[in-house]
C-alpha positions in Angstrom: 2.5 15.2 17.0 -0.6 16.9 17.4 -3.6 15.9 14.8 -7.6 16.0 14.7 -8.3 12.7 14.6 -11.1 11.8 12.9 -13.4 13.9 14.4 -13.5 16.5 11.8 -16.0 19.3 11.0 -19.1 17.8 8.7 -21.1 20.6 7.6 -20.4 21.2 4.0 -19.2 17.9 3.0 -21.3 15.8 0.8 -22.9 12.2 2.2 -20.5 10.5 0.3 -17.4 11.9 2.0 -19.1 11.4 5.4 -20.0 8.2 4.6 -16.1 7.5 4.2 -15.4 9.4 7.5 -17.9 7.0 9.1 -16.0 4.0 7.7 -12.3 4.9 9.0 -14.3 5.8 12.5 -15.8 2.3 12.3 -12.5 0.8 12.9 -11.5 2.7 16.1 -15.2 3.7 18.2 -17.8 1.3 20.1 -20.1 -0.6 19.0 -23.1 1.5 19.5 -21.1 4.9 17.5 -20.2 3.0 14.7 -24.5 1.3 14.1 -25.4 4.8 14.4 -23.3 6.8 11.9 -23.2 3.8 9.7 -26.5 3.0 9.6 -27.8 6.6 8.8 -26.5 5.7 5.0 -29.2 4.5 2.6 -28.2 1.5 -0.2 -27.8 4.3 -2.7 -24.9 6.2 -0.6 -23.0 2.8 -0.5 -23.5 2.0 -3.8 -22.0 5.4 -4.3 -18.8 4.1 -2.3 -18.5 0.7 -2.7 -15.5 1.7 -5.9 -13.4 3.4 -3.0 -13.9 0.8 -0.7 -13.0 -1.6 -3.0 -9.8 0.3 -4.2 -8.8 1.6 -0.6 -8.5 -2.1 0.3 -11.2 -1.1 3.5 -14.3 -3.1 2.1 -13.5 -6.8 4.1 -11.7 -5.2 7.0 -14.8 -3.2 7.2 -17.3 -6.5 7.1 -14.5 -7.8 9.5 -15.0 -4.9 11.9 -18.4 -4.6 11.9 -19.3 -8.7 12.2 -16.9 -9.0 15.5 -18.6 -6.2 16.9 -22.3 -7.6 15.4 -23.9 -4.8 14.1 -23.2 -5.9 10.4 -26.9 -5.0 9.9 -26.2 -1.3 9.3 -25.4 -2.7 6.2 -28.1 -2.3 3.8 -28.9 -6.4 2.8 -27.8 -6.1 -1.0 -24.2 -4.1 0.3 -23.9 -6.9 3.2 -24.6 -9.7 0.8 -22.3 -8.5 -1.9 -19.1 -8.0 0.8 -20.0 -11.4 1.9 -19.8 -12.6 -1.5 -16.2 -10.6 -2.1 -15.1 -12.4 1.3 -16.4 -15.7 0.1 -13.8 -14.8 -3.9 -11.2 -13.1 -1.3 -10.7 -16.6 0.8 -10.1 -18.9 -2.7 -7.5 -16.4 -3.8 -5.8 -16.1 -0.7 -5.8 -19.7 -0.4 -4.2 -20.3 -3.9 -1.8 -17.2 -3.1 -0.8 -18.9 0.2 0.1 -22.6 -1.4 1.9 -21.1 -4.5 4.2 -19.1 -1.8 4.8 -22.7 0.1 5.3 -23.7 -3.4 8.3 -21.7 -3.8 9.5 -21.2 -0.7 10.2 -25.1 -0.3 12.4 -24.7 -3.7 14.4 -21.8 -2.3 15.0 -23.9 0.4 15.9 -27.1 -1.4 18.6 -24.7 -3.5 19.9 -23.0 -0.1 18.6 -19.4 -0.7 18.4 -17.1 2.0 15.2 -15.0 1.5 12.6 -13.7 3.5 8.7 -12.9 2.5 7.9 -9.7 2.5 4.8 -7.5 3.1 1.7 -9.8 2.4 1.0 -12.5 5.0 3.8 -11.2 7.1 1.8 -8.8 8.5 -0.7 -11.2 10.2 -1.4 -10.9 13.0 -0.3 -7.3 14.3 -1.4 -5.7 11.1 -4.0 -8.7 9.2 -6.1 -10.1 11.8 -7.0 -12.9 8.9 -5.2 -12.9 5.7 -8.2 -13.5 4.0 -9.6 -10.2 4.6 -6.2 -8.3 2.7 -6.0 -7.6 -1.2 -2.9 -8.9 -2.3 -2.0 -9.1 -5.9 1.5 -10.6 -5.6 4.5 -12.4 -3.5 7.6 -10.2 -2.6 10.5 -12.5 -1.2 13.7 -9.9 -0.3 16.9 -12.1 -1.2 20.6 -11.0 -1.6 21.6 -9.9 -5.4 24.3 -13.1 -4.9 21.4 -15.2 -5.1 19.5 -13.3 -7.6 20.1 -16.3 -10.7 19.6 -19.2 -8.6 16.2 -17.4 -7.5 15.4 -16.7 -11.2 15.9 -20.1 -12.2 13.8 -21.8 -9.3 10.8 -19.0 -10.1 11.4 -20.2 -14.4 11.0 -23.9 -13.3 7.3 -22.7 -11.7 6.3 -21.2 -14.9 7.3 -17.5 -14.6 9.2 -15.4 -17.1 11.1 -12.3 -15.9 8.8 -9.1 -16.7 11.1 -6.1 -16.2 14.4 -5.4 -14.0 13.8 -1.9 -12.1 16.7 -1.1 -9.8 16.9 -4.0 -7.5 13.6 -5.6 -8.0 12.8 -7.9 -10.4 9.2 -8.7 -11.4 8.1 -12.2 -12.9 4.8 -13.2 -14.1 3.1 -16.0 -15.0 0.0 -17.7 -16.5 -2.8 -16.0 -18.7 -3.0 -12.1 -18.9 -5.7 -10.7 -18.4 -7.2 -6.8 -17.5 -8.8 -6.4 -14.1 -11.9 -5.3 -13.9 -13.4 -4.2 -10.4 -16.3 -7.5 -10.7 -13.3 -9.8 -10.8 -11.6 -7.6 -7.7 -11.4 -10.6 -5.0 -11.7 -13.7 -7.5 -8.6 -15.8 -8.3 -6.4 -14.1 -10.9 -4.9 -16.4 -13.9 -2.2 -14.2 -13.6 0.7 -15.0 -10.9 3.0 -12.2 -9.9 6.3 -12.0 -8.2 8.7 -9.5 -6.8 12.3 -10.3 -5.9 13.5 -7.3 -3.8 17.4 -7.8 -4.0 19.6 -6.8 -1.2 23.0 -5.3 -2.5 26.6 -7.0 -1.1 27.5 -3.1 -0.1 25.7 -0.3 1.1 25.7 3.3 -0.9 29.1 4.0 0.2 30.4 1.3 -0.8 31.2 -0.1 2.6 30.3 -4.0 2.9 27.3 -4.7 4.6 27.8 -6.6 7.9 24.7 -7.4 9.3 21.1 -6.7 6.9 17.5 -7.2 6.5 17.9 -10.5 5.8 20.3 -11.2 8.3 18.2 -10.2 11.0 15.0 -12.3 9.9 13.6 -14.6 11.7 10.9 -17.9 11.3 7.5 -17.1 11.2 4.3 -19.8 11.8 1.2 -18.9 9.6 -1.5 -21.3 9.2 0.5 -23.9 10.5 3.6 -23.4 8.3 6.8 -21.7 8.8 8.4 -19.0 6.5 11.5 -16.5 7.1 10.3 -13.3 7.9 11.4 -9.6 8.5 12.1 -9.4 12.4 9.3 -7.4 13.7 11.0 -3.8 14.0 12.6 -4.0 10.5 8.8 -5.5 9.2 8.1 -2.1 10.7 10.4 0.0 8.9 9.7 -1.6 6.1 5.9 -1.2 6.4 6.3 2.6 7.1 8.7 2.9 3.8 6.4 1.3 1.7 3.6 3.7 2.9 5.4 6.7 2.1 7.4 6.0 -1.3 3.3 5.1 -2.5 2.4 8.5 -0.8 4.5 9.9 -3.4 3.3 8.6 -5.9 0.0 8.4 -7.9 -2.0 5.7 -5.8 -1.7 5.0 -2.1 -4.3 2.8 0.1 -6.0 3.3 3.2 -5.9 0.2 3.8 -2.0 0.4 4.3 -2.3 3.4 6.9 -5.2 0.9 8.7 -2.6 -2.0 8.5 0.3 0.9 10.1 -2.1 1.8 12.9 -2.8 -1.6 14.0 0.8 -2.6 14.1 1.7 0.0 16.2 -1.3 -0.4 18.7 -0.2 -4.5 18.9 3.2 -2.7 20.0 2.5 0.4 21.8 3.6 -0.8 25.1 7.1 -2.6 24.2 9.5 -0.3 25.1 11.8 -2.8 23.6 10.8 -2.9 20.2 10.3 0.6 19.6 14.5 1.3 20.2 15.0 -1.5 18.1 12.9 0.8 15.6 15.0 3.4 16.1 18.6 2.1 16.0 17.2 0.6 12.4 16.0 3.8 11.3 19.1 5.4 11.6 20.3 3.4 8.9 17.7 3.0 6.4 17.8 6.1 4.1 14.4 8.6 4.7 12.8 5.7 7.7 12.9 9.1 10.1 11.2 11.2 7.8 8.8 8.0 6.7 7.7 7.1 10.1 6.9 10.5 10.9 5.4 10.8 7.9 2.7 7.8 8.3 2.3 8.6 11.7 1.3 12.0 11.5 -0.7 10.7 8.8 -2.9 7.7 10.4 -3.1 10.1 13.3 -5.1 12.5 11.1 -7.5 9.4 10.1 -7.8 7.3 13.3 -7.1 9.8 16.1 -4.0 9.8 18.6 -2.9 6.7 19.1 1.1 6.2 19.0 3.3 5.3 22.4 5.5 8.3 23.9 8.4 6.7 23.0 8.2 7.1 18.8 6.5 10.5 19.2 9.3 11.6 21.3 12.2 10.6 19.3 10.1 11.5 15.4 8.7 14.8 17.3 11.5 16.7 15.4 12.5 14.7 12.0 9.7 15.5 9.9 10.9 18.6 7.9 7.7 21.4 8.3 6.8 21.8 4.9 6.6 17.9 4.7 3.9 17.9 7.7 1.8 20.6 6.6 1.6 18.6 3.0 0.3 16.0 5.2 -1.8 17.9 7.2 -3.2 19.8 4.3 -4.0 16.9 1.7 -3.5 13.4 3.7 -6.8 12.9 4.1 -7.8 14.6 0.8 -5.9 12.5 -1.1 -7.2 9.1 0.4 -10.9 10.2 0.5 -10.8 10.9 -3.2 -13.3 8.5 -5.5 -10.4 8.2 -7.9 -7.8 6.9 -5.8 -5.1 9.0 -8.0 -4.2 12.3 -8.2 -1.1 14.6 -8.8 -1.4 16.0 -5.6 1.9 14.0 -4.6 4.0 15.9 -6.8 4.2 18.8 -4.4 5.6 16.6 -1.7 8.1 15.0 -4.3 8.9 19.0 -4.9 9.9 19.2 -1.0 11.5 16.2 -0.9 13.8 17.2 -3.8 15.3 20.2 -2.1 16.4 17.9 0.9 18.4 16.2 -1.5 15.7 13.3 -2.3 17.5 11.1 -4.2 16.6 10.1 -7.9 14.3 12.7 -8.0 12.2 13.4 -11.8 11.4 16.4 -13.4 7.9 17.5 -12.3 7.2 18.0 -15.8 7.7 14.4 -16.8 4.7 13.3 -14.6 2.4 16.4 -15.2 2.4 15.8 -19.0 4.2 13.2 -20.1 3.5 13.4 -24.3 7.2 12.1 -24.2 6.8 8.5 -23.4 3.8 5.7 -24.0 2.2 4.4 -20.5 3.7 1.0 -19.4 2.6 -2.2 -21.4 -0.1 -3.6 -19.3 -0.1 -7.1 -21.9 2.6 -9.1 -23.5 2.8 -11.1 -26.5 3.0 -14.6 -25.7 4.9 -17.2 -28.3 2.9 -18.0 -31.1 -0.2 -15.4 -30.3 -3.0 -15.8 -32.6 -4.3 -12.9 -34.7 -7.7 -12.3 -32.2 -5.5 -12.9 -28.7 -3.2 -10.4 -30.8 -6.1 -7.5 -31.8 -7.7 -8.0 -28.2 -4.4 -7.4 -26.7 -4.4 -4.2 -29.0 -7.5 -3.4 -27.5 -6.7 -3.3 -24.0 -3.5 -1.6 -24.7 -5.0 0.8 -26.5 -8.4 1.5 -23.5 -5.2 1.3 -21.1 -3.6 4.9 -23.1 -7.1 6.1 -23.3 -7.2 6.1 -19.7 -3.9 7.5 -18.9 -4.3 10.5 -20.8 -7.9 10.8 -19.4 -5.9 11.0 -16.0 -3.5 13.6 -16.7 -5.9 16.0 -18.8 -8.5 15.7 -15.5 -5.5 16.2 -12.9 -3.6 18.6 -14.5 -5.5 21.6 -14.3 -6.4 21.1 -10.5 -3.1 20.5 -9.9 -1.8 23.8 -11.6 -4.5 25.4 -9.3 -3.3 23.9 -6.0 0.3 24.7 -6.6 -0.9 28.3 -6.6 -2.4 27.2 -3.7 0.3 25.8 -2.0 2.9 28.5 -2.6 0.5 30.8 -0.2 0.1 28.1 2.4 4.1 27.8 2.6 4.3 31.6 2.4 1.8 32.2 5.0 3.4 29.9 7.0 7.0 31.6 7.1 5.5 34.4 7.7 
């Protein structure tokens, strides 16, 4: 898999763009690079960026980076301060995360639940050097769909109400509701959220599952407590999936491709582990064309970087048009200030004629007039008229913004299909 790295042609990009290309270089060159490019950045460039770090999940792996290689001083002094501060918010709410999942995992224990935590703290320390430093919103714990009530009742005894059912996850929330707003980012939310990710008893044909996910997991110690955890090859799998099924979609986080990268560098010289990788693989629907995927992509950001032995065996499962979508809008689409676009819909479009399953019409996300966006509030029982009419109000901003997003993406969109069709064209050719 050949890629350009990060060292990418500057001249006609604007400071703001290079100021992000500096960033995702900070995490991979010398000390001495990284003061240099960073610190030729006034306070009013990061200013500029501070939104995209913030919503790339880069802004404390960045103060991370740049304090264990001590030149933190690049920073301008009111940037420094204010990541400091976020770290400072970050560390309470990872702290209250982190109890509330010992919380429930003793109960799951106590009712004799198999489960295993998913993403999250998991990935310390290949991925997450300090948990601290990650923006988690929620807990995902994968458990089989025979357990699925007992787990429902244990996560109703802590408070939660079951939120929505979408194929075989099931989101519960608890606590006060409450928009987020990017000042309240890193602080502790009064909203608690849960995924359970079910495993089926049979796999899509129908054949019972022998040995699974869950099967294979294994005890994990963080911060002096032990949870069941992914083994470290299916954690892998698993982290690639989730990369990709977000790259086709709206929003997707360099942060996750920063997590990917690190992961495979704590692993690039087990030989073991990476055919454990690929006997898994072979089993999970789209891992081949996931893993190749994410690779190609991180390559494109941090530069070369994965062992012979995945290149070798992914050099040929990523379908053509599916790379040159990556090569031609990977890093577009996570150096954008609004960390959405509907630039994913062309590689939904190439997916769908490989037979990707459960695909949408195209139509249905370009303009969707058909349907109202997703409730973002629920009434609780006996809601007072204000709590009612400010609930109206958010709802309401929430719409606002959502057509805002499809009347400002819509039309470049339209243009870069145009676009596209010459680029596959061209490349038949």
């Amino acid at each position: 898999m050949e890629a350009g790295g990060i060292g990418l042609e500057l001249r006609g990009t604007t400071r703001g763009t290079r100021l992000k290309m500096a960033v995702l270089a900070s995490f991979c060159e010398p000390a001495s690079a990284v003061a240099t490019q960073l610190g030729e950045f006034t306070e009013r460039d990061w200013q500029r960026t501070l939104r995209w770090l913030d919503l790339t999940g880069l802004a404390l792996y960045l103060l991370d980076r740049l304090t264990s290689l001590g030149v933190q001083n690049c920073l301008p002094n009111p940037i420094l301060e204010r990541l400091q501060r976020n770290l400072a918010d970050n560390r309470e709410r990872s702290s209250a995360l982190f109890q509330e999942t010992i919380a429930i995992a003793s109960e799951l224990r106590r009712a004799n639940v198999s489960f295993a935590l998913l993403k999250g703290i998991t990935l310390s320390p290949e991925s997450v050097p300090d948990i601290s430093l990650r923006c988690q919103m929620d807990i995902d714990i994968l458990i089989r769909s025979s357990d699925a009530i007992a787990a429902r009742d244990i996560l109703l005894g802590f408070g939660y109400v079951l939120e929505s059912i979408k194929e075989q996850e099931w989101c519960f929330t608890a606590g006060v509701e409450r928009t987020m707003k990017m000042d309240t980012l890193y602080k502790v939310r009064p909203q608690r959220m849960v995924e359970l990710h079910l495993l089926p008893a049979s796999d899509q044909r129908g054949a019972a599952v022998l040995e699974d996910r869950l099967a294979r997991a294994r005890p994990r110690f963080i911060q002096g407590s032990e949870f069941p955890a992914l083994s470290p090859p299916d954690l892998f799998v698993q982290q690639a999936l989730h990369i990709f099924n977000h790259l086709c979609s709206e929003h997707i986080r360099a942060q996750w491709l920063l997590e990917y990268w690190r992961n495979v560098l704590a692993r690039r010289d087990d030989a073991a582990f990476w055919k454990d990788v690929e006997s898994i693989a072979c089993d999970e629907p789209r891992a081949d064309v996931a893993l190749g995927a994410v690779t190609l992509l991180a390559t494109l950001l941090f530069g070369d970087f994965a062992p012979r032995e995945l290149l070798l065996w992914l050099m040929d499962r990523l379908p053509r048009a599916e790379r040159l979508w990556i090569e031609t809008y990977g890093r577009r689409v996570l150096l954008a200030d609004f960390q959405a676009s509907k630039l994913y819909m062309l590689l939904r479009q190439q997916l769908s004629t490989r037979g990707h399953p459960k695909q949408v019409s195209r139509w249905r996300f370009l303009l969707p007039f058909h349907w109202w966006p997703v409730r973002i509030t629920h009434s609780p029982a006996e809601e007072r008229l204000p709590a009612r009419l400010m609930r109206y109000w958010f709802e309401a901003g929430y719409a606002l913004r959502r057509l805002k997003f499809h009347l400002r993406t819509s039309i470049p969109y339209a243009i870069e299909c145009l676009r596209w069709r010459r680029i596959l064209a061209d490349r038949r050719n």
